[in-house]
Residue frames relative to the residue before (quaternion, step in Angstrom):
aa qw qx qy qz dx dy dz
X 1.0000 0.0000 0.0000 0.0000 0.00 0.00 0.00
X 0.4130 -0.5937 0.5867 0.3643 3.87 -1.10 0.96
X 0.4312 -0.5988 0.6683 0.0942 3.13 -1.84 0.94
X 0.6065 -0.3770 0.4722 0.5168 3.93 -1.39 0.71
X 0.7437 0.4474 -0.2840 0.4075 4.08 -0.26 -0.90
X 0.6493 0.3581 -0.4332 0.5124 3.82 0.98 -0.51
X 0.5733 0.6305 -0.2786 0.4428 3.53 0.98 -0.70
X 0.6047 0.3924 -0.3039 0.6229 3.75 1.06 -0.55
X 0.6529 0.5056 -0.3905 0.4070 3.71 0.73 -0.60
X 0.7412 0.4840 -0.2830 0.3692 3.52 1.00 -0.62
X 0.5809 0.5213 -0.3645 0.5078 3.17 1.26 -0.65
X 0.6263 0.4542 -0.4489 0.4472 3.72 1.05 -0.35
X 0.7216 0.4891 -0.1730 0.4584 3.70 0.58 -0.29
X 0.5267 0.6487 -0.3947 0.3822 3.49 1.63 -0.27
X 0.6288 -0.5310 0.5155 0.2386 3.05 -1.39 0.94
X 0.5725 -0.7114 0.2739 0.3020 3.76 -0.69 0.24
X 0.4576 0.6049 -0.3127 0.5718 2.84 2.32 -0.66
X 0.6463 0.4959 -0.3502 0.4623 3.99 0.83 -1.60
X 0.5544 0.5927 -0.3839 0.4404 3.85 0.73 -1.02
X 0.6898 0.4783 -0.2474 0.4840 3.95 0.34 -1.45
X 0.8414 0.4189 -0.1019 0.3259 3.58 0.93 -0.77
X 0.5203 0.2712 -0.2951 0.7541 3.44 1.81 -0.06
X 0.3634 0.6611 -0.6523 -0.0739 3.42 -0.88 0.52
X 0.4407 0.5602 -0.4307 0.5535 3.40 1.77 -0.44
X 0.6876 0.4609 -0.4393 0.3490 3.41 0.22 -0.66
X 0.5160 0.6601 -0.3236 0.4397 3.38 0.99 -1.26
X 0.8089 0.4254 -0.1630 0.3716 3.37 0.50 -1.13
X 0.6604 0.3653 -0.2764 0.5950 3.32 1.08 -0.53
X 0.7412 0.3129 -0.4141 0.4256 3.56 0.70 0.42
X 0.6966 -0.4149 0.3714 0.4523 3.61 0.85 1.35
X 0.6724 0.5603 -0.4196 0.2407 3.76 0.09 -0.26
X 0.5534 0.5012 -0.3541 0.5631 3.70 1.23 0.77
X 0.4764 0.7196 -0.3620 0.3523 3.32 1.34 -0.25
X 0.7019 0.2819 -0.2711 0.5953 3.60 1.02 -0.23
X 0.4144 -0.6366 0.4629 0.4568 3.91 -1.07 0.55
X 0.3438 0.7483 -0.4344 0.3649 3.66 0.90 -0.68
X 0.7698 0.4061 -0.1401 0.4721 3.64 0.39 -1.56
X 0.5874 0.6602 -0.2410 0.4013 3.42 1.31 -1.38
X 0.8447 0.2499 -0.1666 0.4431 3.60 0.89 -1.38
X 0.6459 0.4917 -0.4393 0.3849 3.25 1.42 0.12
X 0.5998 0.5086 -0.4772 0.3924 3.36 0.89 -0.32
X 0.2620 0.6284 -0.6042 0.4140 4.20 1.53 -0.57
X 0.9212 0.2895 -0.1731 0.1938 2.85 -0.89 -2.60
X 0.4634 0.5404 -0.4870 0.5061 3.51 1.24 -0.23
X 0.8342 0.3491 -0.2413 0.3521 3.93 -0.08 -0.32
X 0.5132 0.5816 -0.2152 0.5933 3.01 2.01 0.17
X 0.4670 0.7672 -0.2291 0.3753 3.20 1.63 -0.93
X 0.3828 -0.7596 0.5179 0.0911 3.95 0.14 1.63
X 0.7072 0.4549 -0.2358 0.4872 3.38 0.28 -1.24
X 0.6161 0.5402 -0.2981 0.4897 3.76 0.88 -1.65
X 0.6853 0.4874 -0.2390 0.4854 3.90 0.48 -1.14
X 0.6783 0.4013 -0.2646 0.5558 3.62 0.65 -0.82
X 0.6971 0.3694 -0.3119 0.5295 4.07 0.64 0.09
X 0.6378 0.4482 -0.3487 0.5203 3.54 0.98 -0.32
X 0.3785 -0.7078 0.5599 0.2057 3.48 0.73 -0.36
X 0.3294 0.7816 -0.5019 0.1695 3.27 0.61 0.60
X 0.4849 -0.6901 0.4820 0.2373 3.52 -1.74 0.28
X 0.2131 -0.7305 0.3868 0.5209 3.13 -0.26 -0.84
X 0.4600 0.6402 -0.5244 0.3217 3.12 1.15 0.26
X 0.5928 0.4945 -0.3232 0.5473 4.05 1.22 -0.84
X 0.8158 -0.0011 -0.4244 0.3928 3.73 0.39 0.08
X 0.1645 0.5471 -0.6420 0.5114 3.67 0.60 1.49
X 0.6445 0.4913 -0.3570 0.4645 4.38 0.46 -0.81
X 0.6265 0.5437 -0.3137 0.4621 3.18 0.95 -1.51
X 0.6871 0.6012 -0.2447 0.3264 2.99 0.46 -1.69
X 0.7101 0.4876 -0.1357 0.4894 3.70 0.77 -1.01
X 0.7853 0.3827 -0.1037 0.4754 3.71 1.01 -0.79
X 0.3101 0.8026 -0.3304 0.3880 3.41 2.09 0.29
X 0.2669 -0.7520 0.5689 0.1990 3.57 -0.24 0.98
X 0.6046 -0.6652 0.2982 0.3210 3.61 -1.48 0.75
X 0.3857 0.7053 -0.3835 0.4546 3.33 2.14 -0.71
X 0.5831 0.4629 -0.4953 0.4477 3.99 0.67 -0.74
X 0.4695 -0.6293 0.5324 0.3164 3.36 -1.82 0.46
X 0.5111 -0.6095 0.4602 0.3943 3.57 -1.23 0.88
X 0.5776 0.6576 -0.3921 0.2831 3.69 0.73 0.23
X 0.3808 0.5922 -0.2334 0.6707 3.08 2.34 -1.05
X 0.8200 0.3269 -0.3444 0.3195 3.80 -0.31 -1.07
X 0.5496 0.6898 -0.2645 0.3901 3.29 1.50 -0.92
X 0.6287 0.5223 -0.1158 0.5644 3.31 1.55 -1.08
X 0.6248 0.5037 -0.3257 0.4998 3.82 1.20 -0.65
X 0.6115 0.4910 -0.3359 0.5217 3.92 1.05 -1.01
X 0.6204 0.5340 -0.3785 0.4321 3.58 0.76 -1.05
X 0.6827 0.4885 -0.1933 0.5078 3.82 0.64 -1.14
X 0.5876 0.3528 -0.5265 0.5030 3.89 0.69 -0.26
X 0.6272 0.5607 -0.3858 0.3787 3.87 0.77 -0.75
X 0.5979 0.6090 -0.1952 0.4833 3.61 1.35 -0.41
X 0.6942 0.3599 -0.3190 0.5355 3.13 0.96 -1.28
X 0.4796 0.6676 -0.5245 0.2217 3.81 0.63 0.45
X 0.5320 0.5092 -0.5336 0.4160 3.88 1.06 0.21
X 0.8047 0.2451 -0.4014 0.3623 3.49 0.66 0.56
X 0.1017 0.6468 -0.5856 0.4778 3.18 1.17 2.04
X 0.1110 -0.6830 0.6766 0.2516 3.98 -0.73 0.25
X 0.4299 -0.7792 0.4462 0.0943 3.05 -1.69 0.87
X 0.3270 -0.8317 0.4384 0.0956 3.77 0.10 1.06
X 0.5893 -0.6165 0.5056 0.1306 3.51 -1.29 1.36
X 0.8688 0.0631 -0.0331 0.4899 3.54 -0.67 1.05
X 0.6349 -0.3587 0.4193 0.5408 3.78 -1.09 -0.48
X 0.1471 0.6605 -0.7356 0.0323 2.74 -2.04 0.93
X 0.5260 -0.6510 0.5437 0.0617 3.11 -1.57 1.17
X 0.0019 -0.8146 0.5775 -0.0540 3.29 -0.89 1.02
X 0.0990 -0.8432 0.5171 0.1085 3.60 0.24 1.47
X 0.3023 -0.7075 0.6359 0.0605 4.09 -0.70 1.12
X 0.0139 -0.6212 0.7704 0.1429 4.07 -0.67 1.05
X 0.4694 -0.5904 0.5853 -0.2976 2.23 -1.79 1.35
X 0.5900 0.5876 -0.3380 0.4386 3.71 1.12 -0.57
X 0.8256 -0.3751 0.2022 0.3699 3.04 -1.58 0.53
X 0.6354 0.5645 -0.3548 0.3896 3.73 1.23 -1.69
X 0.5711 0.5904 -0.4154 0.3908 3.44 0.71 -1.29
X 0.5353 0.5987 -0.4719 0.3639 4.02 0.56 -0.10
X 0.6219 0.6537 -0.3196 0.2893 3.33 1.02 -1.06
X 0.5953 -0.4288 0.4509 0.5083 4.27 -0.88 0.76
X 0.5622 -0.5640 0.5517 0.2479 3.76 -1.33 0.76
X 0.6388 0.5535 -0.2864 0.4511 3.51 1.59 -0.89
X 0.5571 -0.4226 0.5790 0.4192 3.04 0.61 -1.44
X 0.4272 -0.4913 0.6033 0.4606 3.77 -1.32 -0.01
X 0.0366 -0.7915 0.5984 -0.1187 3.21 -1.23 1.22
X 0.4145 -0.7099 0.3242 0.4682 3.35 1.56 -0.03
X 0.7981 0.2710 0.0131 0.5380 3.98 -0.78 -1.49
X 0.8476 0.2433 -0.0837 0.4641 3.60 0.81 -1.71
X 0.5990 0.5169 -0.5865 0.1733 3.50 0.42 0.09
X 0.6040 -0.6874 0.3475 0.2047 3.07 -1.39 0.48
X 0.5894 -0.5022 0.3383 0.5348 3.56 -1.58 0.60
X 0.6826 0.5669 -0.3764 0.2663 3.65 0.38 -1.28
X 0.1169 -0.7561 0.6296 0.1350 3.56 -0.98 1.25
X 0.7189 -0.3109 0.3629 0.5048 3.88 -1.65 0.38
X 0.6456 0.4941 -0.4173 0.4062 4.21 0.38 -1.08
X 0.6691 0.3965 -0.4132 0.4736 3.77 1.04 -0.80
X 0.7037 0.4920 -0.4168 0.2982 3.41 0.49 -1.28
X 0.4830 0.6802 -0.3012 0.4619 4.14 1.21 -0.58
X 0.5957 0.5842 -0.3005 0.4622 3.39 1.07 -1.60
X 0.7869 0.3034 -0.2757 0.4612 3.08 -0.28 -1.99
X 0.5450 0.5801 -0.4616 0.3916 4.04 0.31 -0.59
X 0.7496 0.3331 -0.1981 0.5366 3.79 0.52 -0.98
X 0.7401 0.2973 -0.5017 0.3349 3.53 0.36 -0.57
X 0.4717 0.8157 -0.1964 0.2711 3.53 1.37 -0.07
X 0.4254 0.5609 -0.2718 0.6561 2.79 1.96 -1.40
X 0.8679 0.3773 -0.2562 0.1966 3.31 -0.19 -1.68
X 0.4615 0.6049 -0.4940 0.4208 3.43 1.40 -0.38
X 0.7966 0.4816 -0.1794 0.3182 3.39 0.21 -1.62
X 0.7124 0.3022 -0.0650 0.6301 3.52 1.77 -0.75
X 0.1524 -0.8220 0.5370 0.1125 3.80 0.71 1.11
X 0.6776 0.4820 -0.3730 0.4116 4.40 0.50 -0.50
X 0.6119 0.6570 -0.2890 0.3323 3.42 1.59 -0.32
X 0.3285 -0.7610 0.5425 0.1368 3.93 -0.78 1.47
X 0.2084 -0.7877 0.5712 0.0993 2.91 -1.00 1.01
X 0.1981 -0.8855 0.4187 -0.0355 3.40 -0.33 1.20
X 0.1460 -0.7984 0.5836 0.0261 4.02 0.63 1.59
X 0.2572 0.7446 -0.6134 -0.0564 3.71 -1.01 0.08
X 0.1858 -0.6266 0.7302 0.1991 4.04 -0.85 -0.21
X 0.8254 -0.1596 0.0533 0.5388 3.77 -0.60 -1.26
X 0.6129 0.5838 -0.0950 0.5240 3.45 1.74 -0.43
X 0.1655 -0.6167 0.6710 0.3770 3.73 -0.79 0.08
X 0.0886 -0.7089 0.6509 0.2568 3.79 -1.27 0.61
X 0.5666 -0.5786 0.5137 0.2835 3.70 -1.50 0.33
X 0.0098 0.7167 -0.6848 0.1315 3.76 -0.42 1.37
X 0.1379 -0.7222 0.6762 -0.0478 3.10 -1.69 1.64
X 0.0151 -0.8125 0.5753 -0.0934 3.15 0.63 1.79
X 0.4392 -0.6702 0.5883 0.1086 3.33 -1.53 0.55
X 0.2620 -0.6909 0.5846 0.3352 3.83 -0.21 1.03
X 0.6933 0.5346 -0.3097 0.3709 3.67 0.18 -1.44
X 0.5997 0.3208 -0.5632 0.4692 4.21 0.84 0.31
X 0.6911 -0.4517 0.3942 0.4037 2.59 -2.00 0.05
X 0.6194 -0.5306 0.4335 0.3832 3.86 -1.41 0.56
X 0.5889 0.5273 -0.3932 0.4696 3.66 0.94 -0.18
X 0.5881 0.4376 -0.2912 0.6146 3.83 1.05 -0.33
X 0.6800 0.2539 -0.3639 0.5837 3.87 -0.21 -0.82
X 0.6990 0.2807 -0.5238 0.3978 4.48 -0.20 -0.37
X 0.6336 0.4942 -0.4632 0.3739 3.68 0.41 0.05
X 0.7668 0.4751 -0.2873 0.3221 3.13 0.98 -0.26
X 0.3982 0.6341 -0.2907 0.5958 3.01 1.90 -0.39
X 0.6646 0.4818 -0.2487 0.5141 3.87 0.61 -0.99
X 0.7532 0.3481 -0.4133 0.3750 3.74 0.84 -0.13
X 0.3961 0.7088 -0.4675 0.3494 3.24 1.59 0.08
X 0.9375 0.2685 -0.1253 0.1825 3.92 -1.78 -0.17
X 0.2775 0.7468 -0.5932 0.1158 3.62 -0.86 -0.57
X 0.2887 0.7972 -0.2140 0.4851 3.28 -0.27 1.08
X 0.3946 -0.6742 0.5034 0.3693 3.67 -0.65 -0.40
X 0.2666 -0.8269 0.4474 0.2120 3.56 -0.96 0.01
X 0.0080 0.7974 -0.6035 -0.0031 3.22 -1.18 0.39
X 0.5116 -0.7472 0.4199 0.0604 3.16 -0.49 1.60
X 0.7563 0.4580 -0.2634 0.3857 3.08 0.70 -1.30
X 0.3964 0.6328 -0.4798 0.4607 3.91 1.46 -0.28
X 0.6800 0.5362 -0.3120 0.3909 3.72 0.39 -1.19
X 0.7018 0.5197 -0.1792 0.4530 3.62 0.97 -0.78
X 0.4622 0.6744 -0.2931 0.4956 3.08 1.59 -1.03
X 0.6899 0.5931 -0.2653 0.3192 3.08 0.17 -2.26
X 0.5551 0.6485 -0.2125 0.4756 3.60 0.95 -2.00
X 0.8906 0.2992 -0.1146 0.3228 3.73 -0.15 -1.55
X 0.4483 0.6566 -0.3234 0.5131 3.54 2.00 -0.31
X 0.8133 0.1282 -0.1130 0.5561 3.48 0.91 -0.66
X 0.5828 -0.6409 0.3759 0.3292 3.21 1.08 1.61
X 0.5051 0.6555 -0.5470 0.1264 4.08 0.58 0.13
X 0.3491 -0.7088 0.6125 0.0250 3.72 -1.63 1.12
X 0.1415 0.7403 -0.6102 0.2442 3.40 -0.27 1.31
């Protein structure tokens, strides 16, 4: 069996992707217990270069971000939001206006997995949409983000927060039924070209 000290040994040696993925574990094996451990595992998830080799999204550390146990330090989580804002240099950036229509309806509540019993997950389709749109819009500031269910609703997202603030808001939007074609509507009522 790994000891609290082999556990500190891995998190020194984890991979940034293995790091994003054991922090409950991290935590239940004593390895936050020293600040030493606390800020390196931050700057390791802060880590530009580290984020730009993992290939990360921000939707995967938005998952992390959500599935963080409370035992983790708020310095670690503080460092995960920071790193979903990072993982935006692998967001592509898009010529001119564009329109990003977020459902918003009741289904969109459902786990992104599926029901899965024991394993399905916290993250539902409304988050996985969020982080996707608030993402575009970080990386593309002229871009409208456009929530609807049976309705188009009016969202005054902010490129300049962090994508963990603008998908929560998006996520408090709808329930309901849906209808796509309102979103489009919305778009062609004010003649808009994106």
């Amino acid at each position: 069996p790994l000891t609290d000290a082999h556990w500190a040994q891995i998190a020194e040696n984890a991979t940034w992707t293995q790091t994003r993925m054991n922090l409950n574990t991290f935590a239940r094996h004593n390895v936050f217990d020293k600040p030493d451990r606390v800020k390196a595992v931050a700057e390791k998830l802060q880590d530009e270069n580290q984020i730009k080799r993992a290939k990360v999204f921000p939707y995967q550390v938005f998952t992390a971000y959500q599935n963080v146990d409370t035992s983790v330090p708020v310095k670690v989580t503080m460092a995960l939001q920071k790193s979903a804002d990072l993982a935006l240099t692998n967001i592509p950036e898009f010529e001119g206006k564009a329109y990003v229509m977020v459902d918003t309806s009741g289904s969109m509540s459902n786990p992104v997995t599926g029901q899965r019993g024991s394993v399905t997950t916290k993250t539902r389709c409304i988050d996985a949409a969020a982080v996707v749109a608030s993402a575009i819009l970080r990386k593309n500031p002229d871009t409208e983000v456009i929530p609807f269910d049976t309705s188009v609703h009016k969202a005054r997202l902010n490129p300049l927060d962090s994508i963990v603030t603008n998908a929560k808001m998006l996520a408090d939007f709808g329930g309901g039924g849906t209808n796509c074609s309102e979103a489009l509507a919305s778009v062609n009522r004010k003649n808009g070209k994106g």
